[in-house]
C-alpha positions, 0 to 999 in steps of 0.5 A, a space after each residue: 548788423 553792428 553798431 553804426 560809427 559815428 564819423 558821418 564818412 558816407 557809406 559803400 553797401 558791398 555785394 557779396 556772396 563767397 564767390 569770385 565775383 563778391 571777392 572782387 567787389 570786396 578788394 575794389 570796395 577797400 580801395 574805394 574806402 582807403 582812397 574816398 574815405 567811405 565806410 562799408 557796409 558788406 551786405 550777403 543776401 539769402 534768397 528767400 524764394 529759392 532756398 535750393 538753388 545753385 548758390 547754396 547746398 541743396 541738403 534737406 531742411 537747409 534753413 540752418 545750413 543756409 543762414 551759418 553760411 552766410 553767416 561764414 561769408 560775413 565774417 571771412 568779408 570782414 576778416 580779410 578787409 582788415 582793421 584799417 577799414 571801417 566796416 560791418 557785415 549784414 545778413 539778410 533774407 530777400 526776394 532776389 539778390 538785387 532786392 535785398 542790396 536795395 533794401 540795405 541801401 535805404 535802410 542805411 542811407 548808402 551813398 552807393 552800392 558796389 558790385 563785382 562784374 560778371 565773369 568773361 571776355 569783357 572786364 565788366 561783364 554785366 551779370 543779372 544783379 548787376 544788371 537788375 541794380 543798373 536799372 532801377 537803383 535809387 543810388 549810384 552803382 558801382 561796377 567793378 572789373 574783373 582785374 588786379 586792384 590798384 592801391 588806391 584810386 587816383 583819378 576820376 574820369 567822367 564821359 559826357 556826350 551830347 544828349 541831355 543830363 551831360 551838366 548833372 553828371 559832370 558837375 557829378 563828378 566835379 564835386 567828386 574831385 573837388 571833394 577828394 582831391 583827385 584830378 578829373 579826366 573829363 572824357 569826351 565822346 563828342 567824336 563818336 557823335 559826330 560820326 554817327 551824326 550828332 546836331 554840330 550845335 550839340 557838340 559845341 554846348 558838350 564843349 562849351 559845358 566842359 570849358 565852363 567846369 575848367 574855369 570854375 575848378 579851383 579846388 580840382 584839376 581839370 583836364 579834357 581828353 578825346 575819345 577819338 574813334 569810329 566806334 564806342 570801341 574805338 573811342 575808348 581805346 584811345 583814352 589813356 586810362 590810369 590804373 587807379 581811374 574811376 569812370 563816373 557815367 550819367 543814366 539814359 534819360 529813359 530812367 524813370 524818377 531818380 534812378 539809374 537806367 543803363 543807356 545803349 552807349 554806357 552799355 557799349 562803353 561798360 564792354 570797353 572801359 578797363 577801370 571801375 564804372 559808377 553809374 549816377 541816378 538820372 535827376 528829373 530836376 536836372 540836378 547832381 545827384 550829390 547836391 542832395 544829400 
């Protein structure tokens, strides 16, 4: 890996594998560089228990082979994210995929890693790396979609329903704006709740909690939008998403320590959202993640 810059930006570990799926993580981790100012740290993982596997050319001794490879992909990553961004590429041997993104995520310090969906019907299919960083990421994971990137990102949304953690996450996502600039979209899924049952004083705490991040929001724009619907899908449907949104989710509560751990409703909302999703560490003490680091 290059030398480190000495700006102090936080920074991106990128997923990337020469594939559709890392192209994808790559273009959207530009956006999020140019829009966030966030450095990148584009990380190609060689899978050091199956060297013969699909990804890479099954030809004799493919030690050599393997590691010019990746080498190839490091370098065409870095060459078509351009000179306006602050980047790096890191090649590195792992158990598995996710393994080695985690890897590079503590050793650097990264405050998130980003990784591209899965191909299919949904725009962010959850695949095995995905699925695997989801689960037992220390870091906030960023999922990006299988779609024609924005400019830029432009605004953050953050949904917030009526089980606990719904205060770390918005505040999450309040500092994000605050921080950035950008207007936040607080999206809220009380509606689904309540069709499904949900205790009438929990909706009341999910909309009093909005109210109180409104009116101490004077370094961010603040707004509330239903997601009015039978179902997940329904309520997703029926938000206005803007191009360039970014959603911010909070962990089940099932997630143990400081990790992330993909809830049943984040799940449903990851087959229906049509812009990146970045999946915050649930916090045992119940505090943001970024009021931490």
């Amino acid at each position: 890996m290059s030398a480190a810059t000495t700006t102090g930006r936080p920074r991106y570990v990128v997923a990337y594998d020469g594939g559709d799926r890392g192209r994808d993580a790559l273009r959207w981790s530009a956006v999020l560089a140019r829009s966030l100012d966030v450095g990148l740290d584009v990380v190609v993982v060689v899978r050091s228990d199956d060297p013969f596997s699909g990804v890479y050319p099954p030809v004799g001794d493919v030690t050599g082979v393997i590691a010019e490879q990746a080498r190839g992909w490091a370098d065409e990553a870095l060459a078509s994210l351009g000179a306006g961004v602050d980047a790096r590429a890191d090649v590195r041997t792992a158990g598995s995929v996710a393994e080695g993104l985690l890897d590079a995520a503590t050793e650097t310090g990264a405050a998130a890693v980003v990784v591209g969906a899965d191909g299919g019907v949904n725009p962010l299919g959850v695949g095995t790396v995905a699925r695997t960083l989801l689960h037992a990421s220390p870091v906030p994971v960023v999922l990006v979609p299988r779609r024609e990137t924005p400019e830029r990102v432009d605004h953050l949304y953050v949904a917030v329903g009526t089980r606990p953690g719904a205060a770390a996450v918005l505040a999450e996502a309040w500092q994000a704006a605050a921080r950035t600039g950008l207007p936040l979209h607080v999206v809220n899924l009380v509606e689904v709740d309540e069709n499904s049952g949900a205790d009438p004083d929990a909706v009341g705490r999910v909309r009093a909690l909005v109210e109180e991040v409104r009116s101490r929001s004077a370094t961010a724009r603040v707004d509330v939008e239903m997601g009015r619907g039978r179902t997940v899908a329904e309520a997703v449907g029926s938000i206005d998403w803007a191009a360039g949104g970014l959603l911010v989710l909070g962990s089940s509560r099932l997630a143990p320590g400081r990790q992330t751990f993909l809830g049943p409703t984040a799940a449903r909302i990851l087959r229906h959202v049509p812009v990146p999703v970045v999946v915050v560490p649930r916090d045992p003490a119940g505090e943001p993640a970024g009021s931490r680091s």
